[in-house]
Structures are given as structure tokens and as C-alpha cells.
mmCIF file as gemmi writes it, N, C-alpha and C atoms, coordinates in Angstrom:
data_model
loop_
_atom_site.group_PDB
_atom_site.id
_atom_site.type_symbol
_atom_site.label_atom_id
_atom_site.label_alt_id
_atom_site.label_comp_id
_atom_site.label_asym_id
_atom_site.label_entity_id
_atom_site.label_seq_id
_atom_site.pdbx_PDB_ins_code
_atom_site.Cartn_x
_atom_site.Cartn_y
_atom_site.Cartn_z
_atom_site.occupancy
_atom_site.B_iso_or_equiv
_atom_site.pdbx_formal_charge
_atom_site.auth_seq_id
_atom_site.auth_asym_id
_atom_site.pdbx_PDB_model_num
ATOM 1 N N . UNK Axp A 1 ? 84.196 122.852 122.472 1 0 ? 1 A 1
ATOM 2 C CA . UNK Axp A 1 ? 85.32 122.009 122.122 1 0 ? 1 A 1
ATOM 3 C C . UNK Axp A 1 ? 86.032 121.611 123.411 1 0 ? 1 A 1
ATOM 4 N N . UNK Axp A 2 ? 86.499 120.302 123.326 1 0 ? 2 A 1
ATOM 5 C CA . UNK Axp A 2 ? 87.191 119.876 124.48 1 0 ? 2 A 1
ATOM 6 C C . UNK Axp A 2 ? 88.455 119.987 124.398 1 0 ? 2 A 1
ATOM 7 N N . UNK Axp A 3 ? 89.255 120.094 125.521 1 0 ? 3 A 1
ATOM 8 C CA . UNK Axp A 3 ? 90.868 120.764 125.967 1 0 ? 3 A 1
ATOM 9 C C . UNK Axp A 3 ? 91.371 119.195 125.889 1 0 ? 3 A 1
ATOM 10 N N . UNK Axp A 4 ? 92.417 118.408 125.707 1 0 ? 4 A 1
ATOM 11 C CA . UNK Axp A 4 ? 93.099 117.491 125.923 1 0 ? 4 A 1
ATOM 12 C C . UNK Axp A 4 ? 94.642 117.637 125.778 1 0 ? 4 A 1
ATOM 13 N N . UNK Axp A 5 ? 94.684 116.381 126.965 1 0 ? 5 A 1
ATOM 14 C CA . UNK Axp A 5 ? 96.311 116.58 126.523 1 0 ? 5 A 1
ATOM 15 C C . UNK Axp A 5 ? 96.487 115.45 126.334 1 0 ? 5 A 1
ATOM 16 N N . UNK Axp A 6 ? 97.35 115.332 125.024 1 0 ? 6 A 1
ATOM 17 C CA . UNK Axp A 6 ? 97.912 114.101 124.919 1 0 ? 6 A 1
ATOM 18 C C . UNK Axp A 6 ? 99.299 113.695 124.309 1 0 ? 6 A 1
ATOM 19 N N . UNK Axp A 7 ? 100.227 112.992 124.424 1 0 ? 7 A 1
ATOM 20 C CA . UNK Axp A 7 ? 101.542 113.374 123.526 1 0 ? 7 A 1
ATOM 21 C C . UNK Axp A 7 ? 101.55 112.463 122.076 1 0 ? 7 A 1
ATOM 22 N N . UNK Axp A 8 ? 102.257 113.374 121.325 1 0 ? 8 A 1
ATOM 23 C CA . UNK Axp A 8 ? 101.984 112.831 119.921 1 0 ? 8 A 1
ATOM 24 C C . UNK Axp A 8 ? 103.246 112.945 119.425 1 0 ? 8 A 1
ATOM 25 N N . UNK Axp A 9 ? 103.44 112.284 118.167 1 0 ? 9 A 1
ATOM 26 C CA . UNK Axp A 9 ? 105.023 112.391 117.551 1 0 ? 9 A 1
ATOM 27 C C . UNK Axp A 9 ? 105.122 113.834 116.595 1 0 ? 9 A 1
ATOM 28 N N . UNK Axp A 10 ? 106.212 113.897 117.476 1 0 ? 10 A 1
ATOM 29 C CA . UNK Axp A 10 ? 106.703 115.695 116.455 1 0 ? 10 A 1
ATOM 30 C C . UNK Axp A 10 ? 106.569 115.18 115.103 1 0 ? 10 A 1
ATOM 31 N N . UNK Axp A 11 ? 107.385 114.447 114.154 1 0 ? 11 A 1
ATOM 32 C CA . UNK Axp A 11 ? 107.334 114.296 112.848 1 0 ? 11 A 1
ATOM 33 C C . UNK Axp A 11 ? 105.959 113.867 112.582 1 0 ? 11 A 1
ATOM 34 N N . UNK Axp A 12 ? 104.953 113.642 113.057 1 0 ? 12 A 1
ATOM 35 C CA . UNK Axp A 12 ? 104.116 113.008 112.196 1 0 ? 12 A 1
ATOM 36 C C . UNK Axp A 12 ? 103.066 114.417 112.258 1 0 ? 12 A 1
ATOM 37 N N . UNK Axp A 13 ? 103.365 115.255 113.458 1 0 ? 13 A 1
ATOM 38 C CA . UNK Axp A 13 ? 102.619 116.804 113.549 1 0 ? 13 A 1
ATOM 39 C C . UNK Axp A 13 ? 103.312 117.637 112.602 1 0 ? 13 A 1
ATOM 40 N N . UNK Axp A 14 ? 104.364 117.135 111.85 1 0 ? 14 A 1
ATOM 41 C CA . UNK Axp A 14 ? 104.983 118.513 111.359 1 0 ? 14 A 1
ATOM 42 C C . UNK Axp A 14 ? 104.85 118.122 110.028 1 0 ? 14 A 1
ATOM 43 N N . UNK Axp A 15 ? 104.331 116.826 109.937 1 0 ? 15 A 1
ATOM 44 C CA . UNK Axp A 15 ? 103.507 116.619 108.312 1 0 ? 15 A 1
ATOM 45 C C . UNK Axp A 15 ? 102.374 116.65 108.462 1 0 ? 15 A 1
ATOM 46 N N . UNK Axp A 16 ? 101.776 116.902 109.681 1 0 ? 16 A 1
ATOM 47 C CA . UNK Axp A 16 ? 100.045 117.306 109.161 1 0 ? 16 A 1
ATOM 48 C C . UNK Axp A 16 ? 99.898 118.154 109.105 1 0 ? 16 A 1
ATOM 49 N N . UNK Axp A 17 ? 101.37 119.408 109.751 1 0 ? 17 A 1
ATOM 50 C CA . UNK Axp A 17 ? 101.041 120.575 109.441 1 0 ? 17 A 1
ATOM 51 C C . UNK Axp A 17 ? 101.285 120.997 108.13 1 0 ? 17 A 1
ATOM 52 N N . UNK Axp A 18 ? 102.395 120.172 107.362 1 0 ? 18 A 1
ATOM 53 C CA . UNK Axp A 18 ? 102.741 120.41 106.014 1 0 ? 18 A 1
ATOM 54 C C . UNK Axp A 18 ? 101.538 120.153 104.964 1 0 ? 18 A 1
ATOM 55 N N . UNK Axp A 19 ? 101.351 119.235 105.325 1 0 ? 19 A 1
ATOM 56 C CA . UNK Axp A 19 ? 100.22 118.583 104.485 1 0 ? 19 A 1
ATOM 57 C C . UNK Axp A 19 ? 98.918 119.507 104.23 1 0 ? 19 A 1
ATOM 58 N N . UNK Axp A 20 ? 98.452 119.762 105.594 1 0 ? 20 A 1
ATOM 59 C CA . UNK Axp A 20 ? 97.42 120.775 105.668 1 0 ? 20 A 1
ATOM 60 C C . UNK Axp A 20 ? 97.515 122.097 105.559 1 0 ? 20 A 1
ATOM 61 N N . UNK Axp A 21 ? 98.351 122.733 105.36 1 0 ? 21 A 1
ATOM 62 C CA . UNK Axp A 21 ? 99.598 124.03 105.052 1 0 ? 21 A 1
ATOM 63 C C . UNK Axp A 21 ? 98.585 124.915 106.594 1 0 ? 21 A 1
ATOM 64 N N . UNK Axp A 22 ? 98.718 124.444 107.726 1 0 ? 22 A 1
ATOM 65 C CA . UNK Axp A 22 ? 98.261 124.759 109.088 1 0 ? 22 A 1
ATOM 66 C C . UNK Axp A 22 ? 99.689 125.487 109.539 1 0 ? 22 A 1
ATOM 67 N N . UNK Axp A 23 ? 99.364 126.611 110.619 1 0 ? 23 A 1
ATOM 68 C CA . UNK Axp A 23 ? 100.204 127.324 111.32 1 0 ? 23 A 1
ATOM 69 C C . UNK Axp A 23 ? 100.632 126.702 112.994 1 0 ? 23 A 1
ATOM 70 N N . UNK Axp A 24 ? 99.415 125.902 113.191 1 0 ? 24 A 1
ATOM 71 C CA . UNK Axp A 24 ? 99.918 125.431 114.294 1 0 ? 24 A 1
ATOM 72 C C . UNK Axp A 24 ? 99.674 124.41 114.655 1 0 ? 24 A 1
ATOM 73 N N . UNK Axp A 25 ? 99.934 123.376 115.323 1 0 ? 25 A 1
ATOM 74 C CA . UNK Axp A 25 ? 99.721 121.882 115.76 1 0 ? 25 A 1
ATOM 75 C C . UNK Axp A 25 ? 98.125 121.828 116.482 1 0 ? 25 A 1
ATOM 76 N N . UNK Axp A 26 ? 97.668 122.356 116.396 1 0 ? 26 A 1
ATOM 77 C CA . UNK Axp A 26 ? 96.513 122.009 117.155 1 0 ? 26 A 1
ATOM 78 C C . UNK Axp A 26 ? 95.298 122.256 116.292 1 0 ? 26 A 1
ATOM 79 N N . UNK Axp A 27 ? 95.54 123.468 115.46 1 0 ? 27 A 1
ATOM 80 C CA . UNK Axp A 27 ? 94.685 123.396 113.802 1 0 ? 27 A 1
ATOM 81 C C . UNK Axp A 27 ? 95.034 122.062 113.123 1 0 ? 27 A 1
ATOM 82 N N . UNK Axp A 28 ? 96.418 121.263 112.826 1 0 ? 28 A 1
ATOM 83 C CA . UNK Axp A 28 ? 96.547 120.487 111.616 1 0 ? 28 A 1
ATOM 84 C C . UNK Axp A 28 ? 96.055 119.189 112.841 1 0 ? 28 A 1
ATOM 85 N N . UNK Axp A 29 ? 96.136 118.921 114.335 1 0 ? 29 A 1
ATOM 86 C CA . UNK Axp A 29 ? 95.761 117.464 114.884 1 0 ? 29 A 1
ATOM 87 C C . UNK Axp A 29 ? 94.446 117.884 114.534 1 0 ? 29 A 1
ATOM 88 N N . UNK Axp A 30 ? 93.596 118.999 114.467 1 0 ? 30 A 1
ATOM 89 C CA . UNK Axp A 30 ? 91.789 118.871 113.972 1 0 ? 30 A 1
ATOM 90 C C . UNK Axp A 30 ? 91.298 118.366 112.827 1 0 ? 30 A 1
ATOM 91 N N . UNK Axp A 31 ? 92.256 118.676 111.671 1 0 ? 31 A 1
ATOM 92 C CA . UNK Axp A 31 ? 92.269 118.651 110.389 1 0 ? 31 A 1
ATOM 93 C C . UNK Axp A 31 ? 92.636 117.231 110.113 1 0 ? 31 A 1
ATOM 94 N N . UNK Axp A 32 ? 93.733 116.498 110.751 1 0 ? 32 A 1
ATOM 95 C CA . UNK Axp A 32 ? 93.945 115.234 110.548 1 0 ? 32 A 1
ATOM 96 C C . UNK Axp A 32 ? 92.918 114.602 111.243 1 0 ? 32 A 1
ATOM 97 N N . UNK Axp A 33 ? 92.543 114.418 112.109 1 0 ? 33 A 1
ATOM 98 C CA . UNK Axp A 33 ? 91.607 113.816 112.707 1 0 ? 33 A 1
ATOM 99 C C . UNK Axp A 33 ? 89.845 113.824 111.983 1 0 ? 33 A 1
ATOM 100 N N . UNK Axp A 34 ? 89.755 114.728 111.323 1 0 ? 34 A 1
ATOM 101 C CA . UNK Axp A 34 ? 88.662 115.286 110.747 1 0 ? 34 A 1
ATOM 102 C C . UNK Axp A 34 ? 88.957 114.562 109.718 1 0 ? 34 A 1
ATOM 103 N N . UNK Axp A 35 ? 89.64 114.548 109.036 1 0 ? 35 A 1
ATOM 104 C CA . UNK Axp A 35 ? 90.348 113.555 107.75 1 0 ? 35 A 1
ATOM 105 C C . UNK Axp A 35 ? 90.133 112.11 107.724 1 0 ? 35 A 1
ATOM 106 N N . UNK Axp A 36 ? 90.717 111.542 108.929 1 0 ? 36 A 1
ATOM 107 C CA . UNK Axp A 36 ? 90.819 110.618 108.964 1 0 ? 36 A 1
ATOM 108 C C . UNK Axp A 36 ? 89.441 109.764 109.226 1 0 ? 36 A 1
ATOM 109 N N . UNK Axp A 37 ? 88.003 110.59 109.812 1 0 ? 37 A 1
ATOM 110 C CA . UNK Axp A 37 ? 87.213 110.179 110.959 1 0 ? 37 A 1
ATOM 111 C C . UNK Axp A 37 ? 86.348 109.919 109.058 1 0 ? 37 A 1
ATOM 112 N N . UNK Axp A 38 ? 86.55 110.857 108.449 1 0 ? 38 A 1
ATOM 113 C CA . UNK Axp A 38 ? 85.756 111.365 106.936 1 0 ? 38 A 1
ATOM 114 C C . UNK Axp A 38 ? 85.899 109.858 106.223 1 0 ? 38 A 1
ATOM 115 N N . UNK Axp A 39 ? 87.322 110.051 106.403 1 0 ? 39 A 1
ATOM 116 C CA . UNK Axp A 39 ? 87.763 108.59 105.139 1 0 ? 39 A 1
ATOM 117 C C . UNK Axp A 39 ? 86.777 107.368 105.812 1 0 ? 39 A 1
ATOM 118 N N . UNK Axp A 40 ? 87.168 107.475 106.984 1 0 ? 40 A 1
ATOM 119 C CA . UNK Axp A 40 ? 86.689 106.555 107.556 1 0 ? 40 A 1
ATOM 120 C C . UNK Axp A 40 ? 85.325 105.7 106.866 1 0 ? 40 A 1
ATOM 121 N N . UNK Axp A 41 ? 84.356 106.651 107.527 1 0 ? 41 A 1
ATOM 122 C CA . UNK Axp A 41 ? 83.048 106.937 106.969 1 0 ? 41 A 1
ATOM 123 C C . UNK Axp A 41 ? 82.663 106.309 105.668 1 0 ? 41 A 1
ATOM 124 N N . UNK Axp A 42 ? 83.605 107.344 104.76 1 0 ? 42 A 1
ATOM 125 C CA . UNK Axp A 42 ? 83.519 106.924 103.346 1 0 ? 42 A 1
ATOM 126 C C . UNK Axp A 42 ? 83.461 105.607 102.977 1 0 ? 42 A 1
ATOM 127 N N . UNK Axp A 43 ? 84.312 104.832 104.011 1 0 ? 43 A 1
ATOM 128 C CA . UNK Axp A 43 ? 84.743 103.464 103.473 1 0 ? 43 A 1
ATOM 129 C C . UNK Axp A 43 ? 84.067 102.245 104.335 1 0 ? 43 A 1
ATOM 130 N N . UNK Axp A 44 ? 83.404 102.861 105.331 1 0 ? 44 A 1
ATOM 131 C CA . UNK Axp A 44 ? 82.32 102.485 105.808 1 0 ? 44 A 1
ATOM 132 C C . UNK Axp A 44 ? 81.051 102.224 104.59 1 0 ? 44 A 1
ATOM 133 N N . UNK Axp A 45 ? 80.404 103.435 104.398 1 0 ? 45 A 1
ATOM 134 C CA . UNK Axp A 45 ? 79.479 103.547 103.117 1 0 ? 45 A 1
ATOM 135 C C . UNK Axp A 45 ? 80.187 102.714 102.085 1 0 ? 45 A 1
ATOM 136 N N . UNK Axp A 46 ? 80.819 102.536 101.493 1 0 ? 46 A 1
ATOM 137 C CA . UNK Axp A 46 ? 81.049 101.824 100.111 1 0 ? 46 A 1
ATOM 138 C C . UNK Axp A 46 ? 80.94 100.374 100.212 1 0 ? 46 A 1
ATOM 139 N N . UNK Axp A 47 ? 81.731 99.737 101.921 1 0 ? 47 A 1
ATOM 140 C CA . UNK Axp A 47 ? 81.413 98.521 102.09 1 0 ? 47 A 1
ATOM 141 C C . UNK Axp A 47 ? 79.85 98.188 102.466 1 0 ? 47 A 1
ATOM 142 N N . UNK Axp A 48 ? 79.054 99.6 102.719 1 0 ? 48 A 1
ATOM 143 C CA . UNK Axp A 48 ? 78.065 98.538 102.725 1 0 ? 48 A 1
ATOM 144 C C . UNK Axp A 48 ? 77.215 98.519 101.325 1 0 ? 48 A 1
ATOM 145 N N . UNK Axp A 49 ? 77.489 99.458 100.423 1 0 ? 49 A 1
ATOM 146 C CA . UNK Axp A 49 ? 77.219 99.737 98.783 1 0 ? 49 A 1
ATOM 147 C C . UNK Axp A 49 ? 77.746 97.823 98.298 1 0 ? 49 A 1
ATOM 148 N N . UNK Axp A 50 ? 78.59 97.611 99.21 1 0 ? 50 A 1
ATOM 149 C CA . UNK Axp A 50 ? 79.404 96.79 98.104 1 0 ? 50 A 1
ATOM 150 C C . UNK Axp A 50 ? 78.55 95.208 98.465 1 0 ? 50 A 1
ATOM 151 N N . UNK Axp A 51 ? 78.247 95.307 99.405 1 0 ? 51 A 1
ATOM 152 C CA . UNK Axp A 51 ? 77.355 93.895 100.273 1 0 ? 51 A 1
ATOM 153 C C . UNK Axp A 51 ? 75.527 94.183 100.416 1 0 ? 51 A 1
ATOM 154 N N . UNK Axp A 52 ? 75.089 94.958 99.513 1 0 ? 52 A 1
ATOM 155 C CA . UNK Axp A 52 ? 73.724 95.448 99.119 1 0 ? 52 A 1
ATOM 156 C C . UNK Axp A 52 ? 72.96 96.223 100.488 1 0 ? 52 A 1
ATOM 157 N N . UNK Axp A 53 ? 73.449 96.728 101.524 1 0 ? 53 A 1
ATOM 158 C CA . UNK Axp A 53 ? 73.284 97.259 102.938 1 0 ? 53 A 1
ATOM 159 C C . UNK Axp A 53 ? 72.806 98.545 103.215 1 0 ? 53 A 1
ATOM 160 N N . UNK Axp A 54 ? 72.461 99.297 101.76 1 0 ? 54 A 1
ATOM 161 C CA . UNK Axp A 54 ? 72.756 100.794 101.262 1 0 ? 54 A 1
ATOM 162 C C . UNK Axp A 54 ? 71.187 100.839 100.767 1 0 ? 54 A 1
ATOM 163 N N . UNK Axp A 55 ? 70.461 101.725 101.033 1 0 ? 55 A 1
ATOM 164 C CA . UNK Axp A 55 ? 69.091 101.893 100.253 1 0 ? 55 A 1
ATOM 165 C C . UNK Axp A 55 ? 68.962 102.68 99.751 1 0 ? 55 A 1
ATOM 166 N N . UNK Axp A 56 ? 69.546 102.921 98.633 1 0 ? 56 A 1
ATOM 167 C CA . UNK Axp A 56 ? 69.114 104.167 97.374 1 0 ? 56 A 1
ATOM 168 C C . UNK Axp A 56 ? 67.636 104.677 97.143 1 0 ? 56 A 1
ATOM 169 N N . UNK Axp A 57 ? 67.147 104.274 97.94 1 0 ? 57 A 1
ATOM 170 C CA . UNK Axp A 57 ? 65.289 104.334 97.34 1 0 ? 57 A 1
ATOM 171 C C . UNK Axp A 57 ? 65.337 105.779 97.538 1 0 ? 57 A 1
ATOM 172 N N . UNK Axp A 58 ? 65.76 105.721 99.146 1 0 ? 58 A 1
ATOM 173 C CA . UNK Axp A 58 ? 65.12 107.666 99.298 1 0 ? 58 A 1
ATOM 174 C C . UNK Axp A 58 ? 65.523 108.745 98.071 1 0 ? 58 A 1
ATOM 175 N N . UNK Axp A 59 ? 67.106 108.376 97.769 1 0 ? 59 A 1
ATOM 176 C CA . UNK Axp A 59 ? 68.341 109.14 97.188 1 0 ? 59 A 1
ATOM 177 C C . UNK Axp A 59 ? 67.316 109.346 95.641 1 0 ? 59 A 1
ATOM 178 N N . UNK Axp A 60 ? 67.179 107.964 95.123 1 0 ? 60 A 1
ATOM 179 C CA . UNK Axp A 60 ? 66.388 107.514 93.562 1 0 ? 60 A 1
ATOM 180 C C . UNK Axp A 60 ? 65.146 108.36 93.541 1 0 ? 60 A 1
ATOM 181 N N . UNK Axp A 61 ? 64.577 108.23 94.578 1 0 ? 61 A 1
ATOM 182 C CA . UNK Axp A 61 ? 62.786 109.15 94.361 1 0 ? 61 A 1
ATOM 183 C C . UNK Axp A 61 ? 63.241 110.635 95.183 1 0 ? 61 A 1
ATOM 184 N N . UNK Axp A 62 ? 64.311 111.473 95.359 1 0 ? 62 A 1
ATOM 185 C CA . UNK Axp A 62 ? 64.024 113.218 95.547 1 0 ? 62 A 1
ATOM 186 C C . UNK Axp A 62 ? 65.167 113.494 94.764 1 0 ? 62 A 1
ATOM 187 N N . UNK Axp A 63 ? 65.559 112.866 94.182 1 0 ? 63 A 1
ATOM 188 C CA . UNK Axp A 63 ? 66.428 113.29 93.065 1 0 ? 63 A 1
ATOM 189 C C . UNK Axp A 63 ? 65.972 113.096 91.619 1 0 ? 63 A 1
ATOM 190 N N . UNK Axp A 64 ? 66.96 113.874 90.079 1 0 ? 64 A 1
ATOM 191 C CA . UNK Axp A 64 ? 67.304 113.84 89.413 1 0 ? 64 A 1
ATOM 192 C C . UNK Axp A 64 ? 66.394 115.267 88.567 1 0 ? 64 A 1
ATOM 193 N N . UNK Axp A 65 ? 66.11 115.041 86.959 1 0 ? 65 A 1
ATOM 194 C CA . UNK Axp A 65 ? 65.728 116.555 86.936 1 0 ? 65 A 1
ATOM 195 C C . UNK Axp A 65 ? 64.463 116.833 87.167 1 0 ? 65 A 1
ATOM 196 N N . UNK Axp A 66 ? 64.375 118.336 87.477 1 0 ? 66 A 1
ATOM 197 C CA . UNK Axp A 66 ? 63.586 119.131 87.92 1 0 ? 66 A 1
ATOM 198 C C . UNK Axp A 66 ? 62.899 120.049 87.136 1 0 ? 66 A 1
ATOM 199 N N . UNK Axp A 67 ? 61.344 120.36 86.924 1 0 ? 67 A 1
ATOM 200 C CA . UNK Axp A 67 ? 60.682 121.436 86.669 1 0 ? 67 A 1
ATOM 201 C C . UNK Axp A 67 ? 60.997 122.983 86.8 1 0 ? 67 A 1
ATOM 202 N N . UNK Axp A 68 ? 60.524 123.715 86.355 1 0 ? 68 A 1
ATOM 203 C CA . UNK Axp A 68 ? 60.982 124.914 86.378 1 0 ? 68 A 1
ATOM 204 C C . UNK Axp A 68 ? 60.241 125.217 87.722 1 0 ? 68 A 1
ATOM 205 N N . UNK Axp A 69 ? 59.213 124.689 88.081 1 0 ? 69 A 1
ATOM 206 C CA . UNK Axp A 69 ? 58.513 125.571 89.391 1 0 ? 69 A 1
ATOM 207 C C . UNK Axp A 69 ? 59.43 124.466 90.802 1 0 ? 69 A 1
ATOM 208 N N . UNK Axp A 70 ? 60.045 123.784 90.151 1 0 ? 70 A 1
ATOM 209 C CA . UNK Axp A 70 ? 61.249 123.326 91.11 1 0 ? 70 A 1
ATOM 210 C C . UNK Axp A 70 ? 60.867 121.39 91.615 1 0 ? 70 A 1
ATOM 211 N N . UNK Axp A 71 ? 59.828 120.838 91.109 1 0 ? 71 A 1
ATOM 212 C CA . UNK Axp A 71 ? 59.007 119.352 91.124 1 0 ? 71 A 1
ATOM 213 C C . UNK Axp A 71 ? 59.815 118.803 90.572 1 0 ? 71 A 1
ATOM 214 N N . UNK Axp A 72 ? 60.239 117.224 90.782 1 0 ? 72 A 1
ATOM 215 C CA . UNK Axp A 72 ? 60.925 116.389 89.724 1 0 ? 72 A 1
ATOM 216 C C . UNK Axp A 72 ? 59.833 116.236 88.35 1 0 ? 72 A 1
ATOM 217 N N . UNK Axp A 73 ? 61.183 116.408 87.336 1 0 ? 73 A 1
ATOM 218 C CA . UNK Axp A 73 ? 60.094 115.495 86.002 1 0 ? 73 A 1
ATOM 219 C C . UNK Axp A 73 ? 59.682 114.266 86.242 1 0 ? 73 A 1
ATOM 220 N N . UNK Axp A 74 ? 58.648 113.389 85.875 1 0 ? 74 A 1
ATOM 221 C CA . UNK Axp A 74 ? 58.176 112.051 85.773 1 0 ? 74 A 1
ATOM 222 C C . UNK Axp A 74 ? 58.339 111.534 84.597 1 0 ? 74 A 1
ATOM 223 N N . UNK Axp A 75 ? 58.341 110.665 84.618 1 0 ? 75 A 1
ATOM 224 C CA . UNK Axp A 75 ? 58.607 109.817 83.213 1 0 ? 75 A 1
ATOM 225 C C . UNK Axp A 75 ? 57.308 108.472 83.809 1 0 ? 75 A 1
ATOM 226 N N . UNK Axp A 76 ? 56.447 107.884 83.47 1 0 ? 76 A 1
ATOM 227 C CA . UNK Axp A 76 ? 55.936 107.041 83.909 1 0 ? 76 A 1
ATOM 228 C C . UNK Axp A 76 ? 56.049 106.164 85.218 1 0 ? 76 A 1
ATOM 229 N N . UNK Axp A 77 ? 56.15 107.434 86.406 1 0 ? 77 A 1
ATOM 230 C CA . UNK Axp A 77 ? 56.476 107.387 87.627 1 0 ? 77 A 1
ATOM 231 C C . UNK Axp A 77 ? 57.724 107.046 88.226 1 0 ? 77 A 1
ATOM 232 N N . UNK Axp A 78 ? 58.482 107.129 87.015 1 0 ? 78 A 1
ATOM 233 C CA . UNK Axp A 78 ? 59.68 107.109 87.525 1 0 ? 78 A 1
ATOM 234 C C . UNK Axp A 78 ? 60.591 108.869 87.821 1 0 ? 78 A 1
ATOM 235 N N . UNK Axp A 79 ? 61.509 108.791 88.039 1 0 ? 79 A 1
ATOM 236 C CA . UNK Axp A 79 ? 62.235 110.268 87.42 1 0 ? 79 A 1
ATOM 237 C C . UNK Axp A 79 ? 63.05 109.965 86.121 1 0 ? 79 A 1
ATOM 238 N N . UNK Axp A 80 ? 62.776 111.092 84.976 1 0 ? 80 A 1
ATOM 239 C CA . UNK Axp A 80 ? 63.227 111.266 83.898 1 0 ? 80 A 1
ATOM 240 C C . UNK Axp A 80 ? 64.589 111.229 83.756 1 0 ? 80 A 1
């Protein structure tokens, strides 16, 4: 992990510490930042769900249910 210094606003550290119920400013700037980098992401993925950019193929063929010896079921090569 890297050391930085940087200055930040007391009130907006003393609601990420609230928020994140954190003991100290340097746990809740990880936690916000980790938060924020997540959402991010998330909303990354959905815009490209939303503009067809997203390839479900892999997700569609190793998923859904499963055999007892642990194989997907088939349904006429699809999954069941």
C-alpha cells in the first residue's frame, strides 16, 4: 500500500467516517474511495448493457442449473 499525503475536508472525513461507522480517517478515505471506484464500475457496466457492448455469451453458456455430479442441465443445447 502506498503512503500519501494529501489534504482533504474535515467534514466530508467525518461523514465517511460516520457513514462507514470507521475509527479513523484513513480506514473511512479507503472505504470511500473503494466505494466510489465500485459505483463507478457498476455504472460503467450498465452503460455498456444499455448500448449492446456487454457479451453475455460466456455468462449464458457456464451458468444456470446444474447436475448432481456438478455439469449444467441441457435442454436441447441450450441450459435448462
Amino acid at each position: 500500500m502506498a503512503r500519501t499525503v494529501i489534504d482533504l475536508d474535515e467534514a466530508m472525513v467525518a461523514e465517511a467516517m460516520r457513514i462507514f461507522d470507521t475509527k479513523t480517517k484513513a480506514q473511512a478515505v479507503r472505504l470511500a474511495m473503494e466505494d466510489a471506484v465500485k459505483r463507478h464500475l457498476r455504472q460503467e457496466g450498465f452503460e455498456a448493457m444499455d448500448i449492446g457492448d456487454f457479451d453475455f455469451s460466456e455468462i449464458i453458456e457456464s451458468t444456470g442449473p446444474r447436475n448432481a455430479d456438478g455439469t449444467l442441465k441441457r435442454d436441447g443445447g441450450r441450459a435448462a
